[in-house]
N, C-alpha and C positions, 0 to 999 in steps of 0.2 A: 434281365429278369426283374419281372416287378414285386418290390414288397410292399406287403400292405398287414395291417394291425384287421385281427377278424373281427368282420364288424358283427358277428351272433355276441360277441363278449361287449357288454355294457361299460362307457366307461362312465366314473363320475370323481368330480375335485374332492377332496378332504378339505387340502387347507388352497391356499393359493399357489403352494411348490409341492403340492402330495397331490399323487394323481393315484387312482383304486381304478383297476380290471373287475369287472365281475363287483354284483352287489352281495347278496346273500352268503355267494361261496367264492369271496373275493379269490383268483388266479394271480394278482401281482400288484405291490402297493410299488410307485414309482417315488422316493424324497428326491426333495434340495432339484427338482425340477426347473432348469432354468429358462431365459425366452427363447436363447438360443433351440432349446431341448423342446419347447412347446411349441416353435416354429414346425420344427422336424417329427413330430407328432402329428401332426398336422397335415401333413405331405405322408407319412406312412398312414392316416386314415384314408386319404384316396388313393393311397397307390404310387410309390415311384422307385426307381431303380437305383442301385448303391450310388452308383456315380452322381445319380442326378441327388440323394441325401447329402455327400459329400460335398457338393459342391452349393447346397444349400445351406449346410453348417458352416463352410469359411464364409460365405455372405454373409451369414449372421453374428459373423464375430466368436465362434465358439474355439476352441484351441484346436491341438491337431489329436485327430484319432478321435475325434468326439462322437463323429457319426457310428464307429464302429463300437465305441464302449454302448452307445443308447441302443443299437440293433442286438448286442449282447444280453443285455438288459429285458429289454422287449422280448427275447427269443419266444417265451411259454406262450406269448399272448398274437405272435403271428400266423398268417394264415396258412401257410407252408413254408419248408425248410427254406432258410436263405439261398440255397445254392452248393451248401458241402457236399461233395462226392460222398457216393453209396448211400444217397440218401431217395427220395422216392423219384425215379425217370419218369411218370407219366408227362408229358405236356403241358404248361401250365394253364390254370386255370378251369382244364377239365373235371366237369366231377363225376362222383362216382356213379358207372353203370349199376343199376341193381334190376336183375330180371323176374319178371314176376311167371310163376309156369303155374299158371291158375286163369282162372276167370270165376266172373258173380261179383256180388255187390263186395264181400272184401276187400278183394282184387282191385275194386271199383277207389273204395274207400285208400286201399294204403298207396295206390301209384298217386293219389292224390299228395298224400301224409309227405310222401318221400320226395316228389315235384317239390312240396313248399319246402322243405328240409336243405335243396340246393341237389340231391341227386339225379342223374338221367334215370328213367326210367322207361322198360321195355317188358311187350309183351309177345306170345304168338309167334317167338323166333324159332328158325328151324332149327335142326341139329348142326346143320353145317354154313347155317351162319356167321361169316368172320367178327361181326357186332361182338360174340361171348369168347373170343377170344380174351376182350378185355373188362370181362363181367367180372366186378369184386363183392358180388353174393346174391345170389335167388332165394326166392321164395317159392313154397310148394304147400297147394291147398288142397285138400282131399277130405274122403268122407270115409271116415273111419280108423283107416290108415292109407299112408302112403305107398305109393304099388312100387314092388323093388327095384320096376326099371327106370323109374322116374328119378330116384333117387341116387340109384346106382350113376346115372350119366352126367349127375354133377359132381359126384365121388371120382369118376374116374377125368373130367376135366380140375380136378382141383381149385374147385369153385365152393368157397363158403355157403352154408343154402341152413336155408330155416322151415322147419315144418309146419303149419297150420292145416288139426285135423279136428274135424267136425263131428261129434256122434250124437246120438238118442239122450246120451245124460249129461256133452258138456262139450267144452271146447277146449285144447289143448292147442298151445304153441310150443315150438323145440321140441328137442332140443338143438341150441344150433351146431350144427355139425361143421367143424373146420378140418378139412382131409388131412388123415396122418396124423392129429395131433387131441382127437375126439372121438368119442362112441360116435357111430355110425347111425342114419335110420334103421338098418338090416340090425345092429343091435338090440333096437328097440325092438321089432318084431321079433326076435330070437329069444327074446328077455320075453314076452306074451307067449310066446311058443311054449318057451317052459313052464311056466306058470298054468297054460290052458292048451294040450296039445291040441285038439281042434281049432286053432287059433286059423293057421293056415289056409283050414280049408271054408273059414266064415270069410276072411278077409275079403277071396279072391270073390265071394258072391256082393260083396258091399263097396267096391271098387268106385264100380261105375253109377253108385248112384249118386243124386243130387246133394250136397251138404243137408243134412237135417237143423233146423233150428238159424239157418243163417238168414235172420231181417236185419233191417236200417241199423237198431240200437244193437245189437249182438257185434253186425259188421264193423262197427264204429269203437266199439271197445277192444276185440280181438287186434281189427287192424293197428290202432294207436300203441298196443303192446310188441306187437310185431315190428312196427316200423322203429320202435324206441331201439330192441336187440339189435335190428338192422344195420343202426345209423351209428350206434356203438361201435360194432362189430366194426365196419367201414371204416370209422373214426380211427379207432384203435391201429389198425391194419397202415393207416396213412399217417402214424404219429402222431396226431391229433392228441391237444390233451383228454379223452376219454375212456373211461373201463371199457372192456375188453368183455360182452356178456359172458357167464360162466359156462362154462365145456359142461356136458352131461348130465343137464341141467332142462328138463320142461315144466310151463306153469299151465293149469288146468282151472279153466274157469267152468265151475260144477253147477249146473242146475238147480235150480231151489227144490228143494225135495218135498217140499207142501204142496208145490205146484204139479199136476198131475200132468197137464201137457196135453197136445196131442201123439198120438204114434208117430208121424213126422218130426217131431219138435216144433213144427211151426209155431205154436204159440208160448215158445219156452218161456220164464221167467228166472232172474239170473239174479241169486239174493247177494243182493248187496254187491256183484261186482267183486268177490274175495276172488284171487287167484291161489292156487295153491302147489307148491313146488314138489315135484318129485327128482330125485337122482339116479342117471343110469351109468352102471358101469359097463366098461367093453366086455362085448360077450366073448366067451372062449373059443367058439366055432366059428367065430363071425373074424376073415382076417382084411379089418379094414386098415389095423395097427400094426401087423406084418402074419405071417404065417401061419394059421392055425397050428394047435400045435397034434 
């Protein structure tokens, strides 16, 4: 198996034996780095296998066990686990599938976002396509709200998925929902239900129409937040050093309220780009977390 140092983490010298991971939010400062150790640095920036570090450290004069104190060392800042059992089986070097269950310029925008990021991205799969068997999160875009079945079918494959809905006064991403361990989208509609009982039956007439308000620059800022939860989410899940985006949790980008619009949204205006956070907790009816009670 090959190791290799992630090359998204920047590195750069301090002194001439101090090597820094990461600039701004340095991940690992390396001392007392010697030629032996910037040989094999070297070799783990393009990639190579224990044996072939090992036997590039006694070339280089280093003692014994040297290679494995520097892969020790390095661990935070590799690109995948070295190799310890129970740690992640996929194949190396695959990355992550992320399915997108949408279309439009979003859509357009974040399989872009999530392509440059290193993820596989897919769209337009069937249900019974084997591809989602090893999908590690979709996206779902909709107008208004999210219709239950669409939701429901990645709750019940145990597939992480994130919401992006579109309305007349604004844009909402999440919350992302991780099965069994998160409010649900059927939450969020159960949480509207209460608050507005006609909720249900507005929904199902706003389903099928077009996203309101979704142009170039709308597409481009939704998608860039969406793809950030994403690639966390992903991250997090594969041990990666990254947050974990927060469970129960959506951000709503609100229309400028001076702006009068069209009835479409077509020509929304979006002040300043503020998103703004709301918290959902599990509904009581809703048993995505075990059994109503």
């Amino acid at each position: 198996m090959a190791l290799a140092l992630d090359p998204r983490i920047q590195r750069v010298w301090r002194t001439p034996d101090c090597l820094q991971f990461g600039v701004e939010q340095p991940l690992l400062v390396l001392d007392d780095v010697s030629a032996a150790d910037e040989r094999m640095l070297a070799a783990l920036a393009c990639g190579v296998t224990r044996e072939g570090l090992q036997l590039l450290a006694e070339r280089a004069g280093a003692p014994p066990g040297a290679a494995a104190a520097l892969l020790k060392r390095v661990a935070p800042v590799l690109t995948r686990d070295d190799g310890s059992e129970g740690q992640d089986e996929r194949p190396p070097g695959r990355p992550p599938l992320v399915v997108l269950d949408a279309a439009g310029p979003t859509a357009s925008q974040l399989a872009v976002m999530l392509t440059d990021a290193g993820a596989e991205v897919r769209g337009g799969l069937a249900w019974d396509d084997p591809a989602l068997d090893r999908a590690e999160a979709a996206v779902i875009v909709g107008s208004y709200a999210i219709e239950p079945q669409r939701s429901a079918r990645w709750l019940r494959r145990d597939i992480p998925h994130l919401a992006v809905v579109f309305g007349d006064a604004g844009v909402t991403v999440g919350p992302w929902v991780r099965p069994g361990a998160a409010p649900c989208l059927r939450c969020v509609d159960l949480h509207r239900t209460t608050a507005d009982p006609a909720w249900p039956v507005m929904a199902t007439q706003l389903h099928t129409l077009p996203p309101p308000g979704e142009d170039a620059i709308t597409s481009t800022i939704v998608a860039a937040r969406a793809a950030a939860l994403v690639l966390a989410g992903v991250g997090a899940a594969r041990g990666r050093p990254a947050l974990p985006p927060p469970v129960g949790v959506s951000w709503r980008l609100v229309r400028d309220r001076t702006d009068k619009g069209s009835a479409d949204g077509s020509d929304a205006r979006w002040g300043g780009a503020d998103w703004v956070s709301a918290a959902w907790e599990p509904h009581p009816e809703c048993g995505c977390l075990g059994l109503p009670p």
